[in-house]
C-alpha positions in Angstrom: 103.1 117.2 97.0 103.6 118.2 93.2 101.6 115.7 91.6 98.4 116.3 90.3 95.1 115.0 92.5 91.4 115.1 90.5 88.6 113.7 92.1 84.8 114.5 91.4 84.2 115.5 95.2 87.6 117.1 96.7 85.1 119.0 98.6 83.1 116.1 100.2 85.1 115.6 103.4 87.6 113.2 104.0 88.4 109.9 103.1 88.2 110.3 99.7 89.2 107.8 96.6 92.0 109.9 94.7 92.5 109.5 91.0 96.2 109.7 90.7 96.4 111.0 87.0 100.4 112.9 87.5 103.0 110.5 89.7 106.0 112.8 89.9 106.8 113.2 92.7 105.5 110.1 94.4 107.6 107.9 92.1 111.2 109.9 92.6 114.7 109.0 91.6 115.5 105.7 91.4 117.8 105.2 94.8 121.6 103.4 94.7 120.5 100.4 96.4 122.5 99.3 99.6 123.4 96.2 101.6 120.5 94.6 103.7 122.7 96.3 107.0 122.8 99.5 105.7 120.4 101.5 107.7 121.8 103.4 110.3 120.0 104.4 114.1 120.0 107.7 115.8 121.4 107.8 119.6 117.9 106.8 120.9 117.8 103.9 118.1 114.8 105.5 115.8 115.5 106.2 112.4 114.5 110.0 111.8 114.2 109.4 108.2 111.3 106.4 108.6 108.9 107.1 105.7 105.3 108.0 107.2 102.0 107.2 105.3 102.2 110.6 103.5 105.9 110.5 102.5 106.5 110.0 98.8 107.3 106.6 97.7 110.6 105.9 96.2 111.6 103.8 93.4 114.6 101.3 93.1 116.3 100.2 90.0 119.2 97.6 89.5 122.6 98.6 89.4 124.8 97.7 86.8 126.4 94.4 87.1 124.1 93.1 90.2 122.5 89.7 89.4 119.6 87.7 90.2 120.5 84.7 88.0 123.9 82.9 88.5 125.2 86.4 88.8 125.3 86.5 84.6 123.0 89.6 84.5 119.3 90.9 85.9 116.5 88.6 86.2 114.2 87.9 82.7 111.0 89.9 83.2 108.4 87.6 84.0 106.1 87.0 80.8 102.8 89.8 80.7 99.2 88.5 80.6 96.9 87.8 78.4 94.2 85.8 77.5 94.2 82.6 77.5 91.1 79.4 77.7 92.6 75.9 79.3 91.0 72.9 81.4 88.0 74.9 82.2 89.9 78.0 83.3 90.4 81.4 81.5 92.3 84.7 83.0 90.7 87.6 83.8 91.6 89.1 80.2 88.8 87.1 79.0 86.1 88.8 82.3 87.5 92.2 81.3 86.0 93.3 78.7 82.6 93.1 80.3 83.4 93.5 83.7 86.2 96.3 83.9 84.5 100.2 83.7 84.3 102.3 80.4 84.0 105.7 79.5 81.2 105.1 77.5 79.1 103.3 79.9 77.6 103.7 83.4 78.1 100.2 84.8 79.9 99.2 87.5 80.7 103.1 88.9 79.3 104.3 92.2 77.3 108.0 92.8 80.5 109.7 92.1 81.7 108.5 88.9 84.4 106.3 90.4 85.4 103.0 89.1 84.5 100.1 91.1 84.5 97.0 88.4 85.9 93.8 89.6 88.5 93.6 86.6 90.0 96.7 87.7 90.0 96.6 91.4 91.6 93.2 91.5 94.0 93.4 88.9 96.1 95.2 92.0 95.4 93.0 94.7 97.8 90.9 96.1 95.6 88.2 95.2 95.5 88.9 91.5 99.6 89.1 92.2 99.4 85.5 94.3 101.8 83.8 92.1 104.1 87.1 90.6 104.6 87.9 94.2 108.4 87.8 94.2 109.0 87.2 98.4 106.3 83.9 98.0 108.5 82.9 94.9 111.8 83.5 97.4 110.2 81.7 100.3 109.0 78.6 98.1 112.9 78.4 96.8 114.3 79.0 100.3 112.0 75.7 101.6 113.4 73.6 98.6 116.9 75.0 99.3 116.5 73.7 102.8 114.4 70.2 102.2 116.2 69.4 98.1 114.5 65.7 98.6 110.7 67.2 98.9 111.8 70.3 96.5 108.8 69.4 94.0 106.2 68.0 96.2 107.2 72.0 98.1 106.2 73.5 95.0 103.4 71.4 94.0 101.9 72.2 97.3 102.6 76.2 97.4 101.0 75.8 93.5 97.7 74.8 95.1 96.9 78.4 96.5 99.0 80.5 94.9 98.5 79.9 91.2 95.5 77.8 91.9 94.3 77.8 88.1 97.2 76.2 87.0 97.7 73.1 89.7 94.1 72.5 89.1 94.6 72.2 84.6 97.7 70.5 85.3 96.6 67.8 87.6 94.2 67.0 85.1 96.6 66.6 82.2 99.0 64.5 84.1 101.4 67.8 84.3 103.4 69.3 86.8 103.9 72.7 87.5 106.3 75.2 89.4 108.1 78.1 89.8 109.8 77.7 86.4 106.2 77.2 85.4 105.7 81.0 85.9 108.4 82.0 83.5 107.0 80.2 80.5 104.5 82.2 78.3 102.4 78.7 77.6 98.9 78.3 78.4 99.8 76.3 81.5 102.1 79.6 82.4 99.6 82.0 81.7 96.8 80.3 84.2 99.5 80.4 86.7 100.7 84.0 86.5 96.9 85.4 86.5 97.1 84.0 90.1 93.6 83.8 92.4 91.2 85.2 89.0 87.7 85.0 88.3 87.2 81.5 86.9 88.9 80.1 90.0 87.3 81.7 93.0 83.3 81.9 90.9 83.7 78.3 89.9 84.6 76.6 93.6 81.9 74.3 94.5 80.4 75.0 97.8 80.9 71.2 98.6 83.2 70.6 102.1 83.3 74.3 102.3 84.4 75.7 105.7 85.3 71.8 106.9 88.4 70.0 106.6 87.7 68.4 103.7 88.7 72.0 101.9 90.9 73.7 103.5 94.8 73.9 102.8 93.6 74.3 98.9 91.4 71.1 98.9 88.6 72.8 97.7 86.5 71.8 95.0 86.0 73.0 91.5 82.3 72.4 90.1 83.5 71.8 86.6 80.2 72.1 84.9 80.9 75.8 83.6 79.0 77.5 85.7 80.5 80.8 86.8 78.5 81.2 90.5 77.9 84.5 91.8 75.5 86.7 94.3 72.8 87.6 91.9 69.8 85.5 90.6 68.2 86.4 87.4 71.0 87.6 85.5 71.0 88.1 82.2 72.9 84.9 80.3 73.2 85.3 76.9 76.2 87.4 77.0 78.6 85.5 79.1 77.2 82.4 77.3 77.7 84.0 73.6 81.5 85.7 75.0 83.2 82.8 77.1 81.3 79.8 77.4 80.7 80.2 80.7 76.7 80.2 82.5 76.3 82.6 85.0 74.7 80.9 88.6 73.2 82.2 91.7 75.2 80.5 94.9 74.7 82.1 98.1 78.5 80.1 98.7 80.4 82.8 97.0 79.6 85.6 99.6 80.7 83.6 102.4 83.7 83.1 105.0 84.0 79.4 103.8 84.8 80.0 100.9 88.0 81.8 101.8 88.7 79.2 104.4 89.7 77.2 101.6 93.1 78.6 101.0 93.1 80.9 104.6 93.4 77.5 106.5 97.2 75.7 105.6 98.5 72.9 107.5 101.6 71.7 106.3 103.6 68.6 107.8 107.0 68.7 109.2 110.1 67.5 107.3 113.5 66.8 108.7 116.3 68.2 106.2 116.4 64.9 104.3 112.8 65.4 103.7 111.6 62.7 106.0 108.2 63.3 107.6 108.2 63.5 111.7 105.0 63.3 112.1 104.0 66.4 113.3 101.7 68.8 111.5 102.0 73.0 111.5 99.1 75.0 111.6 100.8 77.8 109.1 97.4 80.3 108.4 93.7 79.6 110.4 92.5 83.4 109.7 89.2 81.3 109.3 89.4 79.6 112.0 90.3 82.5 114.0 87.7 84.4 112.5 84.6 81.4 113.4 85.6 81.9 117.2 85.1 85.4 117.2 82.0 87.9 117.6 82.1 88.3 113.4 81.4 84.8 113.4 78.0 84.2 111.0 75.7 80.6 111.3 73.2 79.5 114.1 74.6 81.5 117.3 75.6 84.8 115.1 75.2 87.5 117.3 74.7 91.9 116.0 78.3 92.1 115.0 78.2 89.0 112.4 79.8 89.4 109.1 81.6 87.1 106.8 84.7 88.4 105.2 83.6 89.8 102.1 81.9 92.7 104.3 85.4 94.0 105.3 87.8 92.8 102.5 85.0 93.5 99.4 83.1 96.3 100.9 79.7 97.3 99.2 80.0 100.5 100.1 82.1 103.6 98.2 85.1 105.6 99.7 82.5 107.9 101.7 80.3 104.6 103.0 77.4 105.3 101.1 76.4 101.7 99.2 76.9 100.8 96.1 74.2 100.2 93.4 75.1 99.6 89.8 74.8 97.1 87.1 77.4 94.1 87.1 79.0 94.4 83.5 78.3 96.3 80.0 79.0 95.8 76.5 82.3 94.6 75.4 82.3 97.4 72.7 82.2 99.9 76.1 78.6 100.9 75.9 75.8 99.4 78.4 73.4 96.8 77.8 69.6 97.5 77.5 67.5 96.5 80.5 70.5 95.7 82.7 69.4 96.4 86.3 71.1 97.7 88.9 72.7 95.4 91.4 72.9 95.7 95.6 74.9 95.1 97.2 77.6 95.3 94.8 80.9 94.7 96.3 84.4 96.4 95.0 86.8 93.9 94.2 89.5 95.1 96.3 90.4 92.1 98.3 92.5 94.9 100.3 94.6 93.3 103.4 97.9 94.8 105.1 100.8 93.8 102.7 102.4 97.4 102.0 105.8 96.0 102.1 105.2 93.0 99.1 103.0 95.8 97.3 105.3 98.5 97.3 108.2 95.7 96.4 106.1 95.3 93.5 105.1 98.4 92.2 109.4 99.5 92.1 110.2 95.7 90.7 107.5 96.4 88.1 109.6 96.3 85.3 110.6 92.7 86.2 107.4 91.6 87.8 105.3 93.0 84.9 102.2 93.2 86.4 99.2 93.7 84.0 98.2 96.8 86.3 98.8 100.9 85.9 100.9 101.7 88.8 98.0 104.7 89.9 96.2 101.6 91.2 98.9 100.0 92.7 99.5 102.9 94.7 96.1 103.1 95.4 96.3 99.8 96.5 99.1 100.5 99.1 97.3 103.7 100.4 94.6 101.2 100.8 96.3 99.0 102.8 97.6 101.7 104.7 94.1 102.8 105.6 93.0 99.0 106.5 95.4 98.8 108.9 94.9 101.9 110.6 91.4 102.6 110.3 87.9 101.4 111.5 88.8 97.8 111.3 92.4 98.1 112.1 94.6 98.7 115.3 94.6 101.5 118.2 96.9 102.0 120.9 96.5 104.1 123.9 98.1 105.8 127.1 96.0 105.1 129.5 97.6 106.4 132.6 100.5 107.5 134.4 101.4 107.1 137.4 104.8 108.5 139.3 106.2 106.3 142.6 109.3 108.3 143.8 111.5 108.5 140.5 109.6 105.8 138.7 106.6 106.4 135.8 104.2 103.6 135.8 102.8 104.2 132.0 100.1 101.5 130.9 99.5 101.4 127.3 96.5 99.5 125.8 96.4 97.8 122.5 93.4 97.4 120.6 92.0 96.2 116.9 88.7 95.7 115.3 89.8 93.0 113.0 87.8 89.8 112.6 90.8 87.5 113.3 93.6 87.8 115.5 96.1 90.7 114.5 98.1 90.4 113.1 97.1 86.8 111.4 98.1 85.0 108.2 102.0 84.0 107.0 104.0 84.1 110.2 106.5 86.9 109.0 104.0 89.7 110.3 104.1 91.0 113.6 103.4 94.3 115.6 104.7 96.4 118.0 104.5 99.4 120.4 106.8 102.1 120.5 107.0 103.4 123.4 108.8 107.1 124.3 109.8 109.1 127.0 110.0 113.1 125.8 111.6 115.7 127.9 112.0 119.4 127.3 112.8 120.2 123.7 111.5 116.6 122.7 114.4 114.9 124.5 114.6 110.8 124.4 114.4 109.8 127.8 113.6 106.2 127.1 112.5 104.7 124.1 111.3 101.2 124.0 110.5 99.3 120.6 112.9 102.1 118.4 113.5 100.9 114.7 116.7 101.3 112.5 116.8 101.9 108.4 116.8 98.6 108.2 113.3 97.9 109.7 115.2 96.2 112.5 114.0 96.7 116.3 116.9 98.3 118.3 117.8 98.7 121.9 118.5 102.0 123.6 122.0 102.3 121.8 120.6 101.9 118.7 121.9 98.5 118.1 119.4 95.5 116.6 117.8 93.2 119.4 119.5 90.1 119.6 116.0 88.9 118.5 116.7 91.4 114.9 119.4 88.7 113.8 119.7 85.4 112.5 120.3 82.3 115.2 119.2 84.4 117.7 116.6 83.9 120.3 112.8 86.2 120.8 111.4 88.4 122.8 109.0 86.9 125.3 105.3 88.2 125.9 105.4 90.9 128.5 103.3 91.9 131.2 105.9 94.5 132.2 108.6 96.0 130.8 111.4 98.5 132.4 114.3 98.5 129.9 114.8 99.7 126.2 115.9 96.2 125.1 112.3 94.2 126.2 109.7 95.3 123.5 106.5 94.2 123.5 105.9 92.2 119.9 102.8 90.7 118.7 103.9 87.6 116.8 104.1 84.1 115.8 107.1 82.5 116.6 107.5 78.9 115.3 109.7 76.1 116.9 111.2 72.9 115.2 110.5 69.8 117.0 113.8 70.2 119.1 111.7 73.9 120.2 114.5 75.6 118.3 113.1 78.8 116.9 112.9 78.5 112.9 111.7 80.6 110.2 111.5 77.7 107.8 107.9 76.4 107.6 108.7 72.8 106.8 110.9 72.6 109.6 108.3 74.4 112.1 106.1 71.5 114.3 104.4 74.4 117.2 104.4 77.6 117.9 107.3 79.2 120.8 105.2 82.0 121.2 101.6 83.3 120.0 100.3 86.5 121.3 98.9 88.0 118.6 96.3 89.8 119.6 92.7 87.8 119.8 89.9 89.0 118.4 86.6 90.3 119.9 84.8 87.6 121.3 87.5 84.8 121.3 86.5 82.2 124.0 89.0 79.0 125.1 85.6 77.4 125.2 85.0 78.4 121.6 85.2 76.5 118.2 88.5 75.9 116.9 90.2 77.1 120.3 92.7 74.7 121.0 94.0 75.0 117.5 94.0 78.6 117.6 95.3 79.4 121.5 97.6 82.1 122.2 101.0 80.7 123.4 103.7 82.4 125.7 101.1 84.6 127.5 101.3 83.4 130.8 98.4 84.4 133.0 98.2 88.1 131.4 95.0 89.3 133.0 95.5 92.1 130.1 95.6 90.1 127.3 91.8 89.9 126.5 90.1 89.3 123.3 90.4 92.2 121.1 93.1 93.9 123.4 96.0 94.0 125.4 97.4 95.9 128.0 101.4 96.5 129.3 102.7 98.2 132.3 106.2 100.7 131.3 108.0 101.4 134.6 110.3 104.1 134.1 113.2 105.7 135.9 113.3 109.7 135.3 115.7 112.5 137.1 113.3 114.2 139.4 114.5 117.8 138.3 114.0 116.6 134.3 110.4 119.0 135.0 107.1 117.7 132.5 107.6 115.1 129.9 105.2 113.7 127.2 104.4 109.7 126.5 104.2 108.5 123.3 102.8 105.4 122.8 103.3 104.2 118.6 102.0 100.8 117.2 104.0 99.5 114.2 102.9 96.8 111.7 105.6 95.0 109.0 104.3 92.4 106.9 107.8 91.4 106.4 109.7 91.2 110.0 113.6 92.0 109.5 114.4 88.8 111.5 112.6 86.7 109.0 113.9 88.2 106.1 117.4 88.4 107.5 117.1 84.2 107.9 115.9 84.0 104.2 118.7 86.4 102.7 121.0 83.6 104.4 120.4 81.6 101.2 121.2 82.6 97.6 118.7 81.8 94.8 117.6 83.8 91.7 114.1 84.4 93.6 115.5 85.3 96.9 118.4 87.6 95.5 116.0 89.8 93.8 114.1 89.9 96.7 117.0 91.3 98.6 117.9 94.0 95.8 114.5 95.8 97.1 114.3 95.0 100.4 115.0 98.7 101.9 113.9 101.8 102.2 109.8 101.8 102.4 109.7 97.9 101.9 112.1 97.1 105.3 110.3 99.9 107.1 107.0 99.2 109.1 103.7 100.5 109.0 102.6 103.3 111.7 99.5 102.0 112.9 98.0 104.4 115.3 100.0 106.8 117.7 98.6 108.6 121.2 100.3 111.2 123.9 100.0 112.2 126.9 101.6 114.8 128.6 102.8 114.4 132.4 
């Protein structure tokens, strides 16, 4: 790589936090964007040219001509933030000059000099970009496409959690807002482009917390101007004297409840003309998924009990060593006298597994405008990469062989350490194992779970799984599998009330298929568990809490001498299928979507890879 790397400790072992000061060659020429179909497979169906966590990202620009409004031109850049004071609310402009790191001051940087102040870590999170994120913008306009009749109470609704601030100062001035509201540079738009910020998530009252009173966005806002947090005896005068605001201990804001809010949706099901049919859709229950699991904190909390802020806001720095540092400094960039150090202090960094959206970003940036330096959007994405993959993330192993005449008998296990089921969240994710056959010379013999440019699942030809294209049906749960075109998928599959499968969230009533993988400690005896129950699975004695397990049986040529298994678990948080449905339509949102869907944002995510030779 030709771009230049500082860091304070390059000598310190790995996992290091890189300071990405030169970005040549990980931003590149801006590529001559193809159709969605473009990609082409190998004769064994995976792409050779697949980026890999280390490859270099690559940027994508508009072509001449190509529209995203009416066809009349490119898409306005959406309007750049900035600080604004309304119905209680202000954007994090008005935190950052007190809680975003200086070179003049030592707050809020860990033993090595790095930054870890809350401004600065969320601005790249995709929770800071809630509302600019340009596939949620698609998907709302996709739903009102679909359902015209309900097409503001759809936005209204998606408002709620995705530009939270906003819905909440609107509601109270007898306004409305939308996505039209997010091209405006008002006050109103301004609170809704800053997304999930500061004065939203530090002023939610712990009232109806983890119940259903608050979830799907019904939580509640305090309203008294208290901004709560994790400390007691803070110093006040400075918040007070800068934004109006009191600062408040509330042992609420560090816990799983309080994302439970917005991490449990139900939404009810609407025939086309908008007509409720009385069925309900459970679209997200991460926390639900999360309280029937071995993480699970309260009365019966066993060792392994955290909330969520323990593996999304970690307190510790990019070597695990914990954090201790004061919460803010001056607004002039120096520190404040007498300030003490704070522990733990947790990084704002609200990291999950969206590459695909954060990488779509960080090339539609000019567009997007997202108040963030690209360094920490990458940073962000290598993040990501690192959640997914690491400690907390997934594994997937060969666990034996066996050979019965000219057949293999491979099992492969799948594993996570996640707190929730994996993957969990919006029902466009999914995982899958790859699963090859090497002979001499690295020879395809058999390649199960291949993927095309595209970021389309192929068959043995190379061709796109029936389950790849739009109309078509999904690939079951297996227990076995013995031919290139069955891959084992970890998804969420949702059916209309006729058990048609449907991409569109309004339309969706159950679930077709569930086997995402439970976490540790799931019990069908345990809270939430008929609401959060795989589906499809049969009587799989593999499919455990925390793992899974799938026999391969494979015919080789006796003569072919050794070969080598290769098991590879792939994550997208954007399934080709999924997007393939939504690229159906035509609006401004979901036409820019599809000028950047390729390349790194189609592909998946490697996950975790293992061999063995045979």
């Amino acid at each position: 790589m030709n771009h230049l790397l500082t860091n304070s400790r390059l000598n310190q072992g790995g996992g290091v936090l890189l300071l990405l000061v030169g970005l040549s060659a990980c931003v590149g020429e801006p590529l001559t964007l193809q159709p969605l179909d473009a990609g082409t497979a190998n004769d064994a169906g995976v792409s050779d040219d697949a980026p890999s966590d280390g490859d270099a990202q690559a940027d994508a620009a508009l072509p001449d001509g190509d529209a995203s409004e009416g066809g009349d031109g490119v898409m306005e850049p959406l309007p750049a933030g900035r600080e604004v004071a309304l119905g209680g609310f202000t954007t994090a402009q008005g935190c950052a000059p007190c809680h975003s790191a200086s070179s003049q001051s030592q707050a809020m940087r860990d033993i090595w000099g790095d930054d870890v102040s809350p401004f600065n870590l969320w601005q790249s999170s995709m929770m800071a970009l809630s509302s600019r994120d340009p596939v949620w913008r698609a998907v709302v306009s996709a739903e009102m496409v679909r359902t015209p009749a309900a097409a503001k109470a759809i936005e209204a609704e998606c408002m709620k959690c995705h530009a939270p601030m906003a819905s909440r100062a609107a509601e109270a001035m007898g306004a409305e807002v939308g996505l039209e509201t997010l091209h405006t540079d008002s006050a109103l738009g301004q609170l809704a482009l800053d997304g999930i910020s500061c004065t939203l998530c530090h002023q939610i009252s712990p009232q109806g917390l983890g119940t259903e009173a608050s979830f799907s966005g019904k939580f509640e806002i305090a309203g008294q101007g208290e901004i709560y947090g994790p400390y007691q005896d803070v110093l006040e005068g400075p918040m007070v004297e800068r934004t109006g605001y009191v600062p408040a201990y509330a042992e609420h804001i560090s816990s799983s409840a309080l994302c439970g809010s917005c991490h449990v949706l139900e939404t009810p099901t609407l025939a086309e003309g908008g007509q409720a049919t009385g069925h309900t859709f459970l679209e997200q229950a991460t926390f639900l998924e999360w309280r029937n699991s071995v993480y699970r904190t309260g009365p019966d909390a066993g060792a392994k009990a955290r909330d969520c802020q323990h593996c999304h806001m970690p307190s510790t720095d990019s070597l695990g060593g914990p954090i201790t540092s004061s919460i803010a400094r001056r607004p002039d960039g120096g520190d404040f006298d007498g300030v003490q150090a704070r522990a733990p202090f947790r990084r704002h960094t609200l990291v999950g597994g969206n590459v695909a959206v954060l990488e779509m970003i960080r090339q539609a940036r000019d567009w997007i405008a997202p108040d963030v330096p690209e360094a920490a959007l990458l940073e962000t994405i290598r993040l990501s990469r690192q959640q997914l993959s690491g400690e907390l993330g997934g594994r997937v192993s060969v666990e034996g062989v066996q050979q019965f005449g000219q057949v293999l008998q491979i099992r492969v296990a799948v594993r996570h350490n996640a707190g929730h089921k994996f993957p969990t969240g919006f029902p466009s994710r999914r995982m899958w194992v790859r699963l090859e056959v090497l002979g001499q010379g690295g020879q395809r013999l058999f390649v199960s779970g291949g993927v095309d440019g595209g970021g389309r699942i192929v068959d043995g030809q190379g061709q796109p799984l029936e389950s790849e294209l739009p109309g078509g049906g999904f690939q079951p749960h297996y227990t076995t599998i013995t031919a290139p075109h069955q891959v084992q998928i970890y998804e969420a599959v949702m059916g209309d009330p006729q058990q048609n499968p449907t991409t569109t969230l309004l339309r969706a009533s159950n679930h077709l298929k569930d086997n995402r993988i439970l976490p540790e400690g799931y019990s069908d005896q345990g809270p939430d568990a008929a609401r959060t129950a795989p589906v499809g699975v049969g009587l799989d004695e593999d499919f455990l809490n925390g793992g899974d397990g799938v026999v391969y049986e494979v015919a080789i040529d006796p003569g072919q001498g050794p070969v080598q298994i290769k098991a590879t678990l792939f994550y997208q948080s954007l399934s080709a299928r999924f997007m393939a449905e939504l690229f159906e339509l035509s609006t401004p949102e979901i036409d820019f979507v599809k000028m950047f869907y390729q390349g790194t944002v189609a592909q998946p995510v490697e996950v975790a890879t293992d061999t063995l030779d045979f």
